[in-house]
C-alpha positions in Angstrom: -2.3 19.4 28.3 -5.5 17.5 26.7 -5.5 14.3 24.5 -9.0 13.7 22.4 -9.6 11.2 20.7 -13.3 10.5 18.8 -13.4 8.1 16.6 -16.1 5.9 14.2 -16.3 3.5 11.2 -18.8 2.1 9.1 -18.9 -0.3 6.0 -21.8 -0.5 3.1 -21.9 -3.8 2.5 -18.3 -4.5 3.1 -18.2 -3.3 -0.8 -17.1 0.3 0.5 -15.4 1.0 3.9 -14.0 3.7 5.7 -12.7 5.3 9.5 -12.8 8.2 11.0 -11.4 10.0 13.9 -11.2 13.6 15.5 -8.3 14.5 17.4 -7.4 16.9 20.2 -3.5 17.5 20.9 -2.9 20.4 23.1 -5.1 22.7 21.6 -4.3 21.5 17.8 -7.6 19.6 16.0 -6.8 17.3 13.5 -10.2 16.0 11.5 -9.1 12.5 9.6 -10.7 9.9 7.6 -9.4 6.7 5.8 -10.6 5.2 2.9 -10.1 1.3 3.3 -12.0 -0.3 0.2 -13.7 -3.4 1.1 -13.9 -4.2 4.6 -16.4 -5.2 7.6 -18.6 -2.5 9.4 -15.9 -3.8 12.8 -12.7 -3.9 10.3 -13.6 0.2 9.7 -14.5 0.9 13.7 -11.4 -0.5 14.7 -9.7 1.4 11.7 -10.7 4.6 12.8 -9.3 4.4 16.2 -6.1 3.2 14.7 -5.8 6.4 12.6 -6.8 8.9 15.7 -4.0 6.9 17.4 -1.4 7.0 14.5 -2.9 11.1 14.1 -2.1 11.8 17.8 0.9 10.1 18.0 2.8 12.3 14.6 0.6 15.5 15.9 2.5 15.0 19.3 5.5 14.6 17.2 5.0 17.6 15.2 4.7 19.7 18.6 7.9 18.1 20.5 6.1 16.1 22.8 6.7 12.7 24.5 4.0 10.3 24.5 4.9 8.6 26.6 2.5 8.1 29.9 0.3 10.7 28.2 -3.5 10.5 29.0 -5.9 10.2 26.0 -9.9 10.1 26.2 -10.8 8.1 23.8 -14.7 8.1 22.9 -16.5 6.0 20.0 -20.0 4.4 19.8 -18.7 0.7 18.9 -18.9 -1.0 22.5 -17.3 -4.0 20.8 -14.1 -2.2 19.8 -13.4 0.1 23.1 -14.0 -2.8 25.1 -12.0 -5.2 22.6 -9.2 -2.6 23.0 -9.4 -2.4 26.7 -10.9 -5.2 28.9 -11.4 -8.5 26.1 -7.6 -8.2 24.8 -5.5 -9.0 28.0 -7.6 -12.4 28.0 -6.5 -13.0 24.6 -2.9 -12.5 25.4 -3.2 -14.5 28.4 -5.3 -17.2 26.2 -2.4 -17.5 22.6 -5.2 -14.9 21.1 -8.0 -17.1 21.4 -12.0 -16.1 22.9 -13.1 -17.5 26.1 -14.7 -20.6 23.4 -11.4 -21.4 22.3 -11.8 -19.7 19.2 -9.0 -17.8 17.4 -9.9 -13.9 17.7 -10.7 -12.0 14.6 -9.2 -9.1 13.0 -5.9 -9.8 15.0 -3.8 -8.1 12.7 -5.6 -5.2 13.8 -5.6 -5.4 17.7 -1.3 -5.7 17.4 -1.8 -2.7 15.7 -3.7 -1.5 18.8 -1.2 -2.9 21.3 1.5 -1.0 19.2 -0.3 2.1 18.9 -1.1 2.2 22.6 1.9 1.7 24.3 3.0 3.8 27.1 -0.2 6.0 27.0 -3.0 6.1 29.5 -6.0 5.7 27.8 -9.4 5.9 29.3 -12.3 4.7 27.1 -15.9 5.9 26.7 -18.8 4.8 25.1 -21.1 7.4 23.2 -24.9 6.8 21.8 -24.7 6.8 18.1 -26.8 9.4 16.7 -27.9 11.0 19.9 -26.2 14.6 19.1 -22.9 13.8 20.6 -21.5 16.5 18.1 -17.6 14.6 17.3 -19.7 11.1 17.0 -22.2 12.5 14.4 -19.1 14.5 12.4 -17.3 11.3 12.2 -20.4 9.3 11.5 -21.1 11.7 8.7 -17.5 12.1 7.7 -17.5 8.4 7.2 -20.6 8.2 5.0 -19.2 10.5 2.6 -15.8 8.7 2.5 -17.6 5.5 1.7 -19.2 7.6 -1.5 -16.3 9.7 -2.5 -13.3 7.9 -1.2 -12.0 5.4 -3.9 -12.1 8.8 -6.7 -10.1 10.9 -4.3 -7.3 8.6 -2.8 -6.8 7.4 -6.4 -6.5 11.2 -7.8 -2.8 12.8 -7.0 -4.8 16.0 -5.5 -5.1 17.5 -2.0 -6.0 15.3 0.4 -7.7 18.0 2.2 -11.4 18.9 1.9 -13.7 21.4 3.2 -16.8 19.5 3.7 -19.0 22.3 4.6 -21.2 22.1 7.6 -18.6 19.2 8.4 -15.7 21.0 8.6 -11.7 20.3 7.3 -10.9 16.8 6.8 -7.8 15.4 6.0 -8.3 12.1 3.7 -6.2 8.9 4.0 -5.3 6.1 1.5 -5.8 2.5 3.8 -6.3 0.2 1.4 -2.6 -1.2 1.8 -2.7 -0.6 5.3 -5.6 -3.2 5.6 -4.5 -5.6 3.2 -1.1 -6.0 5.1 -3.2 -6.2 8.8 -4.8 -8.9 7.5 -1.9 -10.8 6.8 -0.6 -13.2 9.2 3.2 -11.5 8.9 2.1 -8.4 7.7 1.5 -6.8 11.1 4.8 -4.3 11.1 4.1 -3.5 7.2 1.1 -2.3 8.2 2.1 -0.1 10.9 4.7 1.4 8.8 2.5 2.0 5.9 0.0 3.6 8.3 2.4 5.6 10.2 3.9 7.2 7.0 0.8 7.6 5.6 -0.1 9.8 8.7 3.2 11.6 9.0 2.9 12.2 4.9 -0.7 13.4 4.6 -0.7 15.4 7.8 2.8 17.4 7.3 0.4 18.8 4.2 -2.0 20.8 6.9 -4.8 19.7 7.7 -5.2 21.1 11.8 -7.3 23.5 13.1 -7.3 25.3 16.5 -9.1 22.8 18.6 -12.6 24.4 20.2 -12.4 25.3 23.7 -15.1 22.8 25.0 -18.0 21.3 22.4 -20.8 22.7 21.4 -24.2 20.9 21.9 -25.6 21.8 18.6 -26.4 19.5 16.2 -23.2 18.8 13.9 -25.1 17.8 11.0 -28.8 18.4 9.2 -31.3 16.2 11.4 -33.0 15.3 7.8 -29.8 14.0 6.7 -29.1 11.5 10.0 -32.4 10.2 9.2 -32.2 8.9 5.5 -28.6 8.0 6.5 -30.3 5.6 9.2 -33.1 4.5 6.7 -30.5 3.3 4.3 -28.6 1.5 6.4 -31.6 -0.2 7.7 -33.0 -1.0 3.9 -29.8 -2.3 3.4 -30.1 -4.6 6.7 -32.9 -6.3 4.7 -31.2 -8.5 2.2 -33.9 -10.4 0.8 -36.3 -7.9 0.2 -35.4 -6.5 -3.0 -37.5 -3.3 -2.8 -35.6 -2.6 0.3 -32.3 -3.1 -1.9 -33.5 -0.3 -4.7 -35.4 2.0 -1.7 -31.7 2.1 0.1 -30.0 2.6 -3.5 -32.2 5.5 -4.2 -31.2 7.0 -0.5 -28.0 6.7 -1.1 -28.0 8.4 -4.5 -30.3 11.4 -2.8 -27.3 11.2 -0.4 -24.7 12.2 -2.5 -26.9 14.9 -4.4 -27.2 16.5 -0.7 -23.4 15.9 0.2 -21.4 16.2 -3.6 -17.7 15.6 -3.8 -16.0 18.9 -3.1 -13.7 19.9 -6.9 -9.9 18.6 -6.2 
């Protein structure tokens, strides 16, 4: 049996968030993104494994099988979460959750979510180039971009959840916002797994899976031409204080969505 996980998250200007992930259960593909609302560019990584976690665990369910000592792959482009989630995290358990300078660890709502989500499985971590053609890294990538842009109308709609994104494929859309709030509470840590959890077991009993590929393709996942005004905006936005780099990354994004439009609910 094979366990994927890819996963990927990105923020615009913490005014718009969203995660991502791509998961493999024994020949079932399950293409999920979550809509968080405001929330930091490592807030949505970290998010987006969480959900490929949560996904694997209720796909696992769905088919009868125990996940326990189970083997996942788990690939993403953010070195600071995979090696958060597996090397810096023992340390912080061993240290009352604080960094090597004493200082209390951020987003720690989020990594007991982690510990929760990863117990009893063997997971072995890699890191992938972003935007190299690694095909699951750009789908998420792009998956996320148009979450960011679309998310807040459809999570707030009581439609499908599911959309066909064209070139992008079938992906199945979560509501986080409640499941981030309550990870950043102090207490809130078991709220938030429950409200994740159901909001996995809900959404996916709806469809949502495909019949996993036998082995990747190398092509391209996504237009070239997009990746690259996708990576000029986010550098434009990168440049706060120059305000024609503000309206250049505005008018990217609105070309953006004229390329990518909501799919009708």
């Amino acid at each position: 049996m094979q366990f994927e996980i890819f996963s990927d998250g990105g923020s615009e200007q913490s005014d718009s968030a969203a995660g991502a992930a791509i998961v493999r259960a024994d020949g079932v593909e399950y293409r999920c993104v979550i809509f968080l609302g405001r929330a930091t560019n490592n807030e949505a990584e970290i998010s987006g494994a969480l959900l490929g976690f949560a996904a694997l665990r209720e796909a696992a369910s769905r088919q009868g099988i125990s996940t326990g000592g189970l083997h996942i792959d788990w690939s993403s482009d953010s070195q600071y979460t995979l090696k958060s989630a597996t090397e810096y995290i023992h340390n912080w358990l061993r240290n009352g959750w604080r960094t090597a300078s004493r200082e209390p660890v951020k987003n720690q709502g989020l990594w007991h979510l982690w510990l929760e989500l990863s117990s009893g499985l063997k997971v072995k971590a890699h890191h992938v180039r972003g935007h190299s053609g690694h095909v699951e890294n750009e789908l998420c990538d792009a998956a996320c971009t148009w979450a960011i842009q679309n998310g807040r109308d459809i999570v707030d709609s009581d439609g499908d959840r599911s959309f066909d994104l064209d070139e992008l494929g079938v992906w199945t859309v979560f509501d986080g916002r409640s499941f981030m709030e309550r990870a950043r509470l102090e207490l809130g840590v078991a709220a938030a797994l429950q409200c994740l959890t159901s909001e996995a077991a809900a959404v996916l009993g709806k469809g949502g899976s495909v019949d996993a590929p036998a082995r990747p393709t190398k092509k391209r996942a996504v237009d070239p031409l997009l990746d690259e005004l996708r990576a000029l905006e986010r550098k434009a936005r990168q440049m706060k204080a120059d305000p024609d780099a503000e309206k250049l990354a505005k008018g990217i994004a609105m070309v953006l969505k004229k390329l990518i439009p909501p799919p009708a609910t």
